[in-house]
N, C-alpha and C positions, 0 to 999 in steps of 0.2 A: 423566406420570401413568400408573400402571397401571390398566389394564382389572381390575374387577370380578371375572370368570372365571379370569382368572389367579391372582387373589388366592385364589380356593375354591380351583381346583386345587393351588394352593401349599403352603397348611392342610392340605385332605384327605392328599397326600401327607405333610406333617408328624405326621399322627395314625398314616398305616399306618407311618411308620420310627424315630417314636420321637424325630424330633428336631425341632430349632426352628432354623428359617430366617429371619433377617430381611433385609428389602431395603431395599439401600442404594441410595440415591439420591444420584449424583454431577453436579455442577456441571460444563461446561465453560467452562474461560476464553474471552473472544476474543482472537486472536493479538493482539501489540502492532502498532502503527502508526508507518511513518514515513513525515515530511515528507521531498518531494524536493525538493530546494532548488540553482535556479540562483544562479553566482557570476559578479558583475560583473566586467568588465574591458577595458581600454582600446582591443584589437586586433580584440574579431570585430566584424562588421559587426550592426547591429539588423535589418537584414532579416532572417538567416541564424537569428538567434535566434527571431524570429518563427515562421522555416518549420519549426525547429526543434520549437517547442512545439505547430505544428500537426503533424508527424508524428508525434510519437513522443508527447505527452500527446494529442492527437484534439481539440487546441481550434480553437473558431474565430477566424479571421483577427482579429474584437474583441478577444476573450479575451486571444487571444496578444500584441497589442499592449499591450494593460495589463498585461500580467504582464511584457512586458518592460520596459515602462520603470519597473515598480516597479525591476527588475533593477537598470535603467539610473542611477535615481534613489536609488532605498535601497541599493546595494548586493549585494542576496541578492534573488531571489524564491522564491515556494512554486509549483512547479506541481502538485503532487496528494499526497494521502497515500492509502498503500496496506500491503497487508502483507510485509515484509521480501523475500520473492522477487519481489515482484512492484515495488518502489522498488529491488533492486539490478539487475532487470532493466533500469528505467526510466534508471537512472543510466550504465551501461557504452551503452547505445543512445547518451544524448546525447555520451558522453565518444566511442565510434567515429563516430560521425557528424563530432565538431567536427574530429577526427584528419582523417578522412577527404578533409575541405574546406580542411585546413592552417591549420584558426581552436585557439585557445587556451581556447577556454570549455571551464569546470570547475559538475560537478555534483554535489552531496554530498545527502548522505540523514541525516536526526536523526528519532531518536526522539520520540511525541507524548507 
């Protein structure tokens, strides 16, 4: 919204030059979002994925437990949606992390 004051001074200034200013009012989008999505699989240990999601998502010891055995159970879980720099940051963390430990856990990111 523009200020009132603005708007005279805008006019008055349109009257001394002789021309016609209009204001444009622009929309920003919000960036898109993506889910970070852990993938199931046979070799890491469920502990590891648990400490996992408490280091690098910030959940708690609960949390992380249920999201892993959704992993565990459904195949895929969702740990957070965020905006693109900040799920591919989330993604390369868990993928060095699992390197790290010599575990095989795979983490992908989709758009919401």
């Amino acid at each position: 919204m523009i200020p009132n004051w603005v708007r005279r001074r805008a006019m008055s200034n349109q009257e001394q030059h002789g021309s016609v200013l209009e204001v444009e009012q622009t929309r920003v989008k919000p960036p898109p979002l993506y889910k970070v999505v852990l993938l199931n699989d046979d070799y890491t240990p469920m502990d590891f994925v648990v400490v996992v999601l408490q280091t690098v998502f910030s959940m708690s010891r609960e949390k992380a437990t249920l999201v892993m055995l959704q992993v565990h159970r459904e195949g895929m879980g969702v740990c957070g949606t965020y905006t693109r720099e900040v799920a591919t940051t989330k993604v390369e963390q868990v993928i060095n992390l699992a390197r790290k430990h010599q575990h095989p856990l795979q983490c992908t990111m989709e758009e919401t």
